[in-house]
C-alpha positions in Angstrom: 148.6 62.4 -106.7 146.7 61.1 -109.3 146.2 57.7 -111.2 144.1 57.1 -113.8 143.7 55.0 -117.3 141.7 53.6 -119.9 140.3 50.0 -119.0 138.6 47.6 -121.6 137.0 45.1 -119.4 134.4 42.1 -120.3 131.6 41.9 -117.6 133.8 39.2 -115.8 136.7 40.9 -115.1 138.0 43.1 -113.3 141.1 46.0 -112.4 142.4 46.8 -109.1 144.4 50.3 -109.7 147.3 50.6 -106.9 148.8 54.6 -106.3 151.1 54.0 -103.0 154.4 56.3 -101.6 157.7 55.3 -100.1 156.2 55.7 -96.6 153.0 52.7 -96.6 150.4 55.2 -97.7 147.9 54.9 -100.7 144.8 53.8 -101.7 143.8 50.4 -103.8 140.9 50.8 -106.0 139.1 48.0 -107.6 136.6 48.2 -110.5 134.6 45.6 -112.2 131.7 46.1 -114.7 129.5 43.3 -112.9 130.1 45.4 -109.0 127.5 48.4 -108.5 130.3 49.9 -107.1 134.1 50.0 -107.0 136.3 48.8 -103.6 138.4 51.6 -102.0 140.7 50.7 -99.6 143.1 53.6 -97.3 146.3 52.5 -96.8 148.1 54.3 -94.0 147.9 57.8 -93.7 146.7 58.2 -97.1 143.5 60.6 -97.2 141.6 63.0 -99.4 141.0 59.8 -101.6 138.6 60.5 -104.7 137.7 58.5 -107.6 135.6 58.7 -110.8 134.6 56.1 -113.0 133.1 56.6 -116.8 131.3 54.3 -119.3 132.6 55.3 -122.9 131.3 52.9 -124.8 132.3 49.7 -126.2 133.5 47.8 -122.9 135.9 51.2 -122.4 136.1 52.2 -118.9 137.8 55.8 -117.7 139.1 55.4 -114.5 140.6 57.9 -112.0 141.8 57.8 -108.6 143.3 60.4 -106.5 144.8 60.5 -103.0 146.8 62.8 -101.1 150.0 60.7 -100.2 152.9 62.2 -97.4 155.8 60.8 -98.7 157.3 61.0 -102.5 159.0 58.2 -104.6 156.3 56.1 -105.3 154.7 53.4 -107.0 151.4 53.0 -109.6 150.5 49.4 -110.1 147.4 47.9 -112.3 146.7 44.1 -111.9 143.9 42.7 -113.8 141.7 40.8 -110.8 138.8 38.9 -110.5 135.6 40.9 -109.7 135.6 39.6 -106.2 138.7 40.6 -105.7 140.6 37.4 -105.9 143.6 37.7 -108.4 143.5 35.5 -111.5 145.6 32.5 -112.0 143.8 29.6 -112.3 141.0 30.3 -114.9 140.2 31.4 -118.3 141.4 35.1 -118.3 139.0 37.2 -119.8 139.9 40.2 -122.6 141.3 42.9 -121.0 142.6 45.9 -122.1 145.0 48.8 -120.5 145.0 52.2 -122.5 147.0 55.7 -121.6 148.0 54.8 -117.8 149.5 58.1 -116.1 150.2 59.4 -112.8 150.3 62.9 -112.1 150.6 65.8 -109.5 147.2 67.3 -108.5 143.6 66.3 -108.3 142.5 66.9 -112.0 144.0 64.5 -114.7 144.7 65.6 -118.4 142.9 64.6 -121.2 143.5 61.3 -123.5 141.8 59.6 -125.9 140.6 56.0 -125.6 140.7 54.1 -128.5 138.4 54.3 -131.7 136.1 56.7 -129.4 138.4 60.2 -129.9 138.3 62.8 -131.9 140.9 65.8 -131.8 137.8 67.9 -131.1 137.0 65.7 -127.8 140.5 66.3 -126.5 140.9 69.4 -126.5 137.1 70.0 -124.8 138.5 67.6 -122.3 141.4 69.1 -121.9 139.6 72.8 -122.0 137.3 71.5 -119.3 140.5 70.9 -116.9 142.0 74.5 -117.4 139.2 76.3 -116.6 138.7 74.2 -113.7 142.8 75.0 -112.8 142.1 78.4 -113.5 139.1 79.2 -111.2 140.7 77.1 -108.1 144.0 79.5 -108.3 141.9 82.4 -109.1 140.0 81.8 -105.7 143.5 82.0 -104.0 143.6 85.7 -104.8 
């Protein structure tokens, strides 16, 4: 399965993305601009976990998580976190901003537009990019 979304975050905040199945398995991702680099945790027999983060501009973060989960009927959740990890609820919350979430079946995730940074010409090479990608792995099944 898939998770991913569009994330406007000031420097002091932070996201933790969630992608978990019926059965105890997933994977909890956090992200924060101010971190080098993002916190994955495996839950339970979750595996194959992947992620990519991307900088589009403006504070707009692309973030995608993937994990190969056992069990169906599951659960995306985004919670907006500090970046140590510590959940907000005593301070100032900074701006934060939650664009396009979507889970989906596979590995590669379909193309959106963040805000004020698309074009309809940068969808559809996004979304080009994928299919060919699609293409060649069940080509190479043949």
């Amino acid at each position: 399965y898939l998770f991913s979304t569009a994330a406007k975050l000031e420097p002091t905040a932070a996201v933790r993305l969630q992608l978990l199945d019926s059965k105890s398995n997933g994977v909890i991702f956090d992200f924060s601009p101010s971190n080098q680099e993002p916190r994955v945790i495996r839950i339970g027999g979750s595996h194959a976990i992947r992620y990519d983060v991307s900088d589009e501009g403006d504070d707009w973060y692309r973030i995608v998580v993937t994990a190969k989960l056992d069990a169906a009927q599951g659960r995306a959740i985004i919670q907006f976190i500090k970046p140590d990890g510590a959940t907000i609820v005593d301070e100032d919350i900074p701006d934060m901003y939650i664009q396009a979430p979507m889970v989906e079946f596979g590995r590669y995730s379909t193309g959106f537009c963040i805000p004020h940074m698309c074009s309809i010409n940068s969808f559809y090479k996004y979304s080009e990019k994928n299919i060919k990608r699609l293409f060649r792995k069940m080509m190479s099944k043949f």
